[in-house]
N, C-alpha and C positions, 0 to 999 in steps of 0.2 A: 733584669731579674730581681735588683735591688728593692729598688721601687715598688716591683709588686707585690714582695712579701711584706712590704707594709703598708699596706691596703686594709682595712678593718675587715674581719669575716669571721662572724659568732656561730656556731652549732648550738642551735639549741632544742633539745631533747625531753619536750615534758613527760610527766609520767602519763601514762594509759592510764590509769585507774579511773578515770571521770571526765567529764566536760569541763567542771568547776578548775580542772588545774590545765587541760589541754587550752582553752577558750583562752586563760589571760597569759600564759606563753607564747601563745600564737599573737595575742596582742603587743605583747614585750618586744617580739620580733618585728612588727609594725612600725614600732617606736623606734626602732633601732638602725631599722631603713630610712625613716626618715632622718635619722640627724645622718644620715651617709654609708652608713655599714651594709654590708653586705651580709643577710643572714641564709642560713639552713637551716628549715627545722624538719627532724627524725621521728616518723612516727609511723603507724602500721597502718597497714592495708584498711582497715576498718574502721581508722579513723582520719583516714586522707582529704578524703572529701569533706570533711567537718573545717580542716586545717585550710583545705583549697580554697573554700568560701569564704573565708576570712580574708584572704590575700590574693583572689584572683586579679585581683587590679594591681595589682605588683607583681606579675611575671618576670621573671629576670629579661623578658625584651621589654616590657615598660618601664617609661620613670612613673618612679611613686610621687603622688599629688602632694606638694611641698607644705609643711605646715606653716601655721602664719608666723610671720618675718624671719623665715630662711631663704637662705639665696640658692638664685638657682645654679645648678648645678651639684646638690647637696644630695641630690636622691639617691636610695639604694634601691636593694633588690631584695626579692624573698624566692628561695628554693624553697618546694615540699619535696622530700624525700619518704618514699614509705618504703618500708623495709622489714619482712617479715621480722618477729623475735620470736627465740631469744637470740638476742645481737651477736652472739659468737658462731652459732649457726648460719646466722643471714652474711656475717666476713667481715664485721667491722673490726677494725676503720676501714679496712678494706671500701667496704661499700658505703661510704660518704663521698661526698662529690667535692671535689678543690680540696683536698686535707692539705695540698702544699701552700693555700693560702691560709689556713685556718687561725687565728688569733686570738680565739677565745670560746671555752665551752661552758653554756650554763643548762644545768641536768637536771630533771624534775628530782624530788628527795629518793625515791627507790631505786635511780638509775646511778647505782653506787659502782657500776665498771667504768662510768664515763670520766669517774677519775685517772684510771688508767692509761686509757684515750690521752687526756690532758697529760701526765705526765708524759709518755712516749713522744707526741708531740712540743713538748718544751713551752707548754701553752698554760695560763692561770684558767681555772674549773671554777663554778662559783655554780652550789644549788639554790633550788626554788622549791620552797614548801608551798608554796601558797597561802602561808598564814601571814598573819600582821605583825609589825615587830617588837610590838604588846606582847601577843601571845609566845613571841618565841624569846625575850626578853624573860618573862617568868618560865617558861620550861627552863631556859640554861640556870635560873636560879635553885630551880628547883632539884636538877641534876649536880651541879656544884654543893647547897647545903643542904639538901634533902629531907626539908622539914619535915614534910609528909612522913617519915619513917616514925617520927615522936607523935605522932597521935594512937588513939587507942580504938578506933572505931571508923569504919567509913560514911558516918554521917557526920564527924567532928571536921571543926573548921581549921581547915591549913593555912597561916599568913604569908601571903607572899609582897614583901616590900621590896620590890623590883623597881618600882618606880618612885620616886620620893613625892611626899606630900600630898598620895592617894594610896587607900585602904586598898588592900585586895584580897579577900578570902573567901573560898570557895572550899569545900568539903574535900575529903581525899576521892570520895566518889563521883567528883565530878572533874577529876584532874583528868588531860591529856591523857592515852594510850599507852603514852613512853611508861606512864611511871602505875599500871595496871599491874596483876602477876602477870607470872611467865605463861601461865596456863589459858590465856585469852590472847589480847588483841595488843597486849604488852610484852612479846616474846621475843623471838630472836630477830625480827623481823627493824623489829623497834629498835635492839641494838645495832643493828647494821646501817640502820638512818642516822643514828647518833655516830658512828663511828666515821663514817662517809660525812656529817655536819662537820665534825673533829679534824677531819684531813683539809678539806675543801679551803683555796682562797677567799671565797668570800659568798657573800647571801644577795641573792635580789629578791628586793621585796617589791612588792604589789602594793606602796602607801604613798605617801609625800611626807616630808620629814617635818613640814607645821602638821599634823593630825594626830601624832602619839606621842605629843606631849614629852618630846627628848630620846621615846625609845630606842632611836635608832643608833644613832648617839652611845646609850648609854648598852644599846646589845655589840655595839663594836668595840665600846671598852670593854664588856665580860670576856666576850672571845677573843681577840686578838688581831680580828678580820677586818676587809672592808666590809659595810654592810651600805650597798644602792637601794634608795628606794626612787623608783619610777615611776610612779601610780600617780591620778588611777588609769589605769593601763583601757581602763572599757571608754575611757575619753580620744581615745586612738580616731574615734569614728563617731559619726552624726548618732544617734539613736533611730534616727528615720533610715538610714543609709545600712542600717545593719542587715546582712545578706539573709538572714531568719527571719528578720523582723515580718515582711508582709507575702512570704513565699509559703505559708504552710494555710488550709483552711483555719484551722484553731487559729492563729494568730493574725488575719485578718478578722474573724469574727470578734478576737478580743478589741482589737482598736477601733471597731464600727461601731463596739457596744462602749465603750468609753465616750466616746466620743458622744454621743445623747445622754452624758451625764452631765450633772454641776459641778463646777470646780470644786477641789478640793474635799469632794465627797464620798470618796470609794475610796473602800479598804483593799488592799491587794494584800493575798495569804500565797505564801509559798515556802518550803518547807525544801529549798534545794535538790539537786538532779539526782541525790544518793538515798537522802534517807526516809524511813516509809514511818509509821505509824501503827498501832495495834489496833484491831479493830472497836473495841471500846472508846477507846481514845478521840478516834477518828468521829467516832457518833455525836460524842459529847462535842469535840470540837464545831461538825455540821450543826448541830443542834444552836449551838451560841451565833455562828454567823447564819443561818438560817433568820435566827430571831433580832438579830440585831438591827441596830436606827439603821443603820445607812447601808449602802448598796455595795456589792463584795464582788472581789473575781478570785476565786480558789483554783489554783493549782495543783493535782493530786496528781500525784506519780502513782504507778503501779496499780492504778485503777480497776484494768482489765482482769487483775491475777485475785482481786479482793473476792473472799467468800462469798458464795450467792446472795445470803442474806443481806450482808451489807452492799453490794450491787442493787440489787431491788429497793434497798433505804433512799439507796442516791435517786434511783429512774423516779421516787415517790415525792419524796420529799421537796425539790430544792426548784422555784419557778426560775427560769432564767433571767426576767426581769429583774428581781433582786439580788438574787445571788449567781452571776455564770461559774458555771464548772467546767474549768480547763483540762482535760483527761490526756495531757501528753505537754511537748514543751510549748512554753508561751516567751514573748520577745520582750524579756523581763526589762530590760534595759529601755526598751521606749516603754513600756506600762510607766513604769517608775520617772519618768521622764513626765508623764499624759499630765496635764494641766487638772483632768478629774480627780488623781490621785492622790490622796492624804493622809495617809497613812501603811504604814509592811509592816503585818505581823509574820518576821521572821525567824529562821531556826541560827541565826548571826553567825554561818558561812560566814569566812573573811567576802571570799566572791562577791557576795550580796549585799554583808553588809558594807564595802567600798563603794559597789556600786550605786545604794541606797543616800550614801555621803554627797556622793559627786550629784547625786537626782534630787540633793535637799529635804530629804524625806525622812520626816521622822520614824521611829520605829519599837514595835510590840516587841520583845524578846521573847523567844520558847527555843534554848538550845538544845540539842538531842544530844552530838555526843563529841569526840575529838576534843578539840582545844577551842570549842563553840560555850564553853560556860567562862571562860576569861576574857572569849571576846562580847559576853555579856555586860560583864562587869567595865569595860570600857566603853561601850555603847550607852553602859545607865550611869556609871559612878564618874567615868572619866570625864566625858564627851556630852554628858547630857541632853541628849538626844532621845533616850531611849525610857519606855518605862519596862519592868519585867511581869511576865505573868505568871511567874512562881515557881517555875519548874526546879524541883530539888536533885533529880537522879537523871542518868543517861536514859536512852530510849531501850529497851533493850532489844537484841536481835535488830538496830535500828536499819541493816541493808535489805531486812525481809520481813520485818513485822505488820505490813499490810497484806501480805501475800498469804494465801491458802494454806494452813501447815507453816508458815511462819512465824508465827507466834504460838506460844500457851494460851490455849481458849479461856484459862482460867485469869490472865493479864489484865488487869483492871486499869483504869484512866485513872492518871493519878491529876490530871486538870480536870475540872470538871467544867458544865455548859455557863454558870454564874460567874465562875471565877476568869472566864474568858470574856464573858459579857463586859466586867468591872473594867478588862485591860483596856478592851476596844472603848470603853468611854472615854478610860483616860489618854486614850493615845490620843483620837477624835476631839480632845474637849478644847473648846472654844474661848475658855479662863483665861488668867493671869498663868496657869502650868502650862499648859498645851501651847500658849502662844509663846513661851520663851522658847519650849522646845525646840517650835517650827524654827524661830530667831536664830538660835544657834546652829540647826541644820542648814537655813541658807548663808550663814556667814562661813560653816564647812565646805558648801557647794561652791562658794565665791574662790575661796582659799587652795581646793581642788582645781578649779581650773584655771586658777594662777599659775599653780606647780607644773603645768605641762606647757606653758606659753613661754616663748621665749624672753630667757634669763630666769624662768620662773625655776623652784628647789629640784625638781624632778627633769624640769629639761638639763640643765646643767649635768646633774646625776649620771644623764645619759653621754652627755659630750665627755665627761668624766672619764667613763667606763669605756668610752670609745678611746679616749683618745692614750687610757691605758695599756690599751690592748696591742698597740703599736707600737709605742716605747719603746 
């Protein structure tokens, strides 16, 4: 009985709230199988079979396919457990499977009881924001000396010197949620992530500890913690091999049409699984990749729910030969992968933009909203990778501003079709800029998938976090 309670076996519990945080914990727990652990990941009825596909080749009666130079006998296993919430209705811990083996819980940020969990079981808790440890590096400074309080205006520039020897400043209106009023999307909700951050052993991150430039490092001196990073976690699995990738019509149609492209000659637009656009916005944006050099695949969420009018713009406007319109999800991780591919103008999602790193792919920045304008600033200023297309303010309304009555009709585009035109040259351009870019994106992509090879910073990370768990 000795023996087997020390055995590695993580619970790990992402938040609900989106694909973008379920997708790379469910990868986390891939990762974690393979160097030997045995995981469970806790998630609801609704989102099971998202979770299932990811890991149906890792049944607890199969071994998991060994990564390169582990030896055999290393494999683990992956449980899906789905379990109505909220979790003290459903009986947990009650209703977790092996809690007498359990040796480690890592909790998406809102699943602030799982600390409980951990403590009643005598086990270390460690959350997952899903953000990069850039951007959670400047939050904790920002909650520590609270610049932002000494400005006079939410257009005025807050400094945040979080990391040494790069500028970082962004407006108080485009900070992070935490530090909003109480009367929005900065309320008690926010303090309860931060309180639940404040308790917790330690953070996993979603990066490699060469890509932020010391962050990680330097977010485990501010707090106290361990701080792992594992990433990129969407390297878990082939790009061709991903269980999305060619099982939906849209997304074989996407890789049929790539594929009669030129290298290097499509822009990929997507704008992540959460946030929508106003419909002004959205026109002007159509209107610039409409007209633009090179040949586009746009990803528009929330298509179906958009006003008539701009429904009827789209069925008119847009030939599919130049530009395809993807009206649901596409298998982002092989686009960005496709040899056609040359460029993502993206809304710099951690999600995305990690996985755009690990794809070599330079990238257009347009953040909407969250802790997506710091991971600007590290994608253009740190990382140079990136160029920006201007965007000053959050999107607003950004979980429903495509939708019918989700916006003010009166919400005007604050990009306009020119000033997207300008970006997509510069992302595209074929100079002395563009070619460094690419340069530094593929020496990212080289250095990313060091980090997951064995001895590489993130494999190790993981033998780490394993083999602390059993101590």
């Amino acid at each position: 009985m000795e023996s087997a309670t020390k055995e590695p076996h993580f619970v790990l519990v992402p938040w609900q709230g989106g694909i973008s945080h379920i997708i790379p914990m469910t990868d986390i727990g891939r990762l974690l199988a393979s160097h030997g652990a045995a995981v469970t990941i806790i998630t609801t009825p609704a989102n099971a079979a998202l979770v299932r596909s990811r890991v149906e080749d890792l049944a607890t009666t199969t071994p998991l396919p060994l990564p390169p130079g582990a030896s055999a006998g290393a494999a683990g296993t992956v449980t899906v457990t789905a379990i109505p919430f909220p979790a003290v209705e459903a009986g947990l811990p009650e209703g977790c499977e092996r809690l007498d083996l359990l040796r480690c819980v890592v909790a998406g940020m809102c699943h602030s009881w799982a600390l409980g969990l951990a403590r009643e079981l005598g086990v270390p808790c460690y959350i997952f924001h899903g953000f990069g440890a850039f951007a959670l590096l400047c939050i904790e400074y920002l909650y520590k000396h609270r610049p932002h309080e000494a400005v006079s205006s939410a257009d005025e520039l807050v400094n945040i010197p979080a990391l040494p020897a790069f500028e970082c400043r962004v407006s108080r209106l485009q900070l992070p949620p935490h530090f909003a009023p109480s009367t929005t999307m900065g309320g008690g909700t926010m303090q309860e992530i931060r309180e639940f951050d404040v308790a917790v052993d330690g953070v996993v991150v979603n990066s490699f500890d060469e890509l932020e430039h010391g962050s990680c490092a330097l977010l485990a001196a501010a707090t106290g913690k361990t701080v792992v990073a594992v990433g990129p976690v969407s390297l878990c699995r082939s790009p061709h091999l991903d269980p999305q990738a060619m099982t939906t019509d849209d997304a074989r149609r996407v890789m049929e049409w790539l594929d009669t492209k030129e290298t290097r000659s499509v822009v990929y637009v997507s704008f992540g699984s959460a946030g929508c656009m106003p419909p002004a916005q959205l026109m002007q944006l159509g209107m610039a990749l409409g007209s633009c050099h090179w040949p586009v695949v746009w990803v528009v969420k929330g298509a179906d729910s958009m006003p008539d009018d701009v429904k009827k713009w789209f069925r008119e406007t847009f030939d599919s030969k130049k530009c395809l319109v993807v009206r649901g999800w596409a298998p982002q991780v092989a686009i960005l992968a496709h040899r056609a591919v040359g460029g993502f103008l993206t809304h710099c999602g951690w999600g995305s933009t990690l996985e755009a790193i690990a794809a070599g792919m330079p990238m257009a920045t347009w953040p909407l909203f969250a802790e997506q304008f710091l991971n600007e600033r590290l994608i253009v200023d740190v990382l140079g990778v990136g160029v920006s297309v201007g965007v000053t303010k959050p999107t607003e309304n950004v979980l429903s501003a495509g939708q019918l009555n989700g916006s003010r009709a009166d919400v005007e585009a604050e990009v306009g079709m020119e000033q997207v035109m300008k970006t997509l040259d510069r992302l595209m351009d074929e100079g002395d800029e563009g070619e460094q870019r690419r340069r530094k994106a593929q020496e990212l992509k080289a250095k990313a998938n060091g980090a997951l090879e064995k001895g590489g910073s993130s494999y190790m990370n993981l033998e780490k976090l394993i083999q602390s768990s059993v101590s």
